[in-house]
MARGU-528156 format. One line per 4 residues: number of its first residue (from 1); for each residue z, y, x of C-alpha. Coordinates in steps of 0.2 Angstrom, whole numbers. Each point is the difference from the previous one (the first is absolute). Layout:
<nodes>
NUM) Z Y X  ...
</nodes>
This chain:
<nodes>
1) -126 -25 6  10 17 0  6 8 -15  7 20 4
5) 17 1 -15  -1 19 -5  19 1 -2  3 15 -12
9) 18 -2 -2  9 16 -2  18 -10 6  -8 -11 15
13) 8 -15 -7  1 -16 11  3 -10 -17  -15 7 -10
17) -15 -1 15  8 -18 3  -5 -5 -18  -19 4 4
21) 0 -6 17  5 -15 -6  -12 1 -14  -16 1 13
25) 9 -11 14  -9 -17 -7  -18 10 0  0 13 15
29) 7 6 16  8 18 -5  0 18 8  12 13 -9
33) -4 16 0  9 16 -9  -11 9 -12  4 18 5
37) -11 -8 17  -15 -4 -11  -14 9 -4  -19 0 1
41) -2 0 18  10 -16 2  -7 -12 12  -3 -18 -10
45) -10 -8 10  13 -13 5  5 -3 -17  -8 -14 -15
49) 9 10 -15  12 12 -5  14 -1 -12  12 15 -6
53) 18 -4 -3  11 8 -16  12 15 1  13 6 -6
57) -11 17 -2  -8 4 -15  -19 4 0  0 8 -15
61) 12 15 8  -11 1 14  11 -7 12  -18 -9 11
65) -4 6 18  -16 9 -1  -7 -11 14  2 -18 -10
69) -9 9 -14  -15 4 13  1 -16 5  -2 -9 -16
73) -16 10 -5  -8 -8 16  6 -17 5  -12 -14 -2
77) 11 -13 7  8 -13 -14  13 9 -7  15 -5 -11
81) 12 15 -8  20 -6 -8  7 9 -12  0 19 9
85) -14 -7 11  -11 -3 -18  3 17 -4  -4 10 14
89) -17 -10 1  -3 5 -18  7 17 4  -11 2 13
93) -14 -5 -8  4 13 -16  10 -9 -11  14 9 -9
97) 18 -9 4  15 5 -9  18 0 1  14 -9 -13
101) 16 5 1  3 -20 -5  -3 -12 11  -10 -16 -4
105) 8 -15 8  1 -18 3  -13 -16 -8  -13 7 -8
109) -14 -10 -8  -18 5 5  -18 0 -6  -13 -6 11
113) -16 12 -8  -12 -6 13  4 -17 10  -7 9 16
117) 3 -5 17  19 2 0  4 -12 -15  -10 -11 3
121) 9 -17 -9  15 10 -5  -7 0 -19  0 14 -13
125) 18 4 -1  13 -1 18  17 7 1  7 10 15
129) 13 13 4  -2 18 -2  10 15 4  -8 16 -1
133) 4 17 -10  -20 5 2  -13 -6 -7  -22 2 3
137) -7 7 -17  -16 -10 -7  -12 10 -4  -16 -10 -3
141) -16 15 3  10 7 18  5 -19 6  -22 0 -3
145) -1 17 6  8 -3 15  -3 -20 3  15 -10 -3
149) 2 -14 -12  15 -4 -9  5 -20 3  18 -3 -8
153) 11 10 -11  15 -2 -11  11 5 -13  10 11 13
157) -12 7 10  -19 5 -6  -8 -6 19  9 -14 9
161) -16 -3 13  -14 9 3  -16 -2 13  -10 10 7
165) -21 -3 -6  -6 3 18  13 -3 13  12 -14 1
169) 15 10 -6  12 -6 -11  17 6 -8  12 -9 -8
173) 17 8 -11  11 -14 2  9 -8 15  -11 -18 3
177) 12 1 15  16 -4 -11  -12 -11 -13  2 -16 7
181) -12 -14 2  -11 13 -12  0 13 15  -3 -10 13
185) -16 -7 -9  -7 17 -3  5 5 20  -11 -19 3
189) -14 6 -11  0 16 8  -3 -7 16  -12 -13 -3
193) -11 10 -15  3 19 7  1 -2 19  -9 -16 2
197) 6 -5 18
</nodes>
């Protein structure tokens, strides 16, 4: 099984890409690829899922390559967005993101809305790391409108995981690859419930 890592890092960190290789080492073998190289026409054939890193640009600004955006409004492949990653796939999908000028940062308690594929056996509440500045807007009648359905929230953030209705196409806000044994369980579920190989 190959996963491509979108690596949307404005600062090509060793340290941070390290953190998700890790995270996805136990479940897949791992091709990274820049994001300013993605785009619709991006050959996946080779690939069983796709997962988009974090950044340390902000969506809400408009800091995304045009070509990831293109890219998100097509793939049908299992994909998994972190943080940044979460909100260009809503972004692209025509969610409004916006920016805070404070950040929201460390343990953060969750609520699991809909126990779907990815939380499966993690219960009604987990806690994991965040460490974002924007955050994905709810807004029930669009999320309809334009087929995403809001899975977790929390006190911080009004949508901390999203899928998409049709296509395997997930986002989550916070970092499951910093969350401990919580984010690696969502990384197995993923796997097993999402890709299914």
């Amino acid at each position: 099984m190959r996963t491509l890592l979108v690596n949307c890092q404005k600062i090509k960190s060793a340290h941070a890409l390290l953190n998700y290789v890790n995270w996805l080492k136990p479940f897949t073998q791992i091709d990274i690829m820049p994001d300013e190289k993605v785009n619709s026409e991006t050959n996946l054939k080779d690939f069983d899922a796709v997962v988009i890193t974090g950044s340390a640009k902000f969506a809400a600004l408009n800091e995304v390559h045009k070509g990831l955006l293109s890219f998100l409004k097509t793939v049908c492949l299992p994909t998994i967005g972190i943080c940044y990653g979460h909100q260009v796939i809503c972004l692209a999908h025509g969610c409004k993101v916006v920016h805070s000028i404070n950040p929201i940062k460390g343990a953060m308690k969750i609520r699991i809305l809909d126990p779907n594929e990815l939380f499966i056996n993690l219960g009604h509440e987990i806690v994991v790391d965040e460490s974002h500045f924007d955050s994905v807007v709810w807004n029930s009648d669009l999320f309809k409108k334009i087929g995403l359905k809001l899975l977790a929230n929390s006190e911080s953030c009004q949508v901390e995981a999203v899928k998409h209705v049709k296509r395997p196409i997930y986002g989550v806000q916070f970092h499951p690859e910093r969350s401990g044994k919580t984010g690696l369980k969502i990384a197995e579920n993923f796997y097993k419930y999402v890709v299914k190989k």
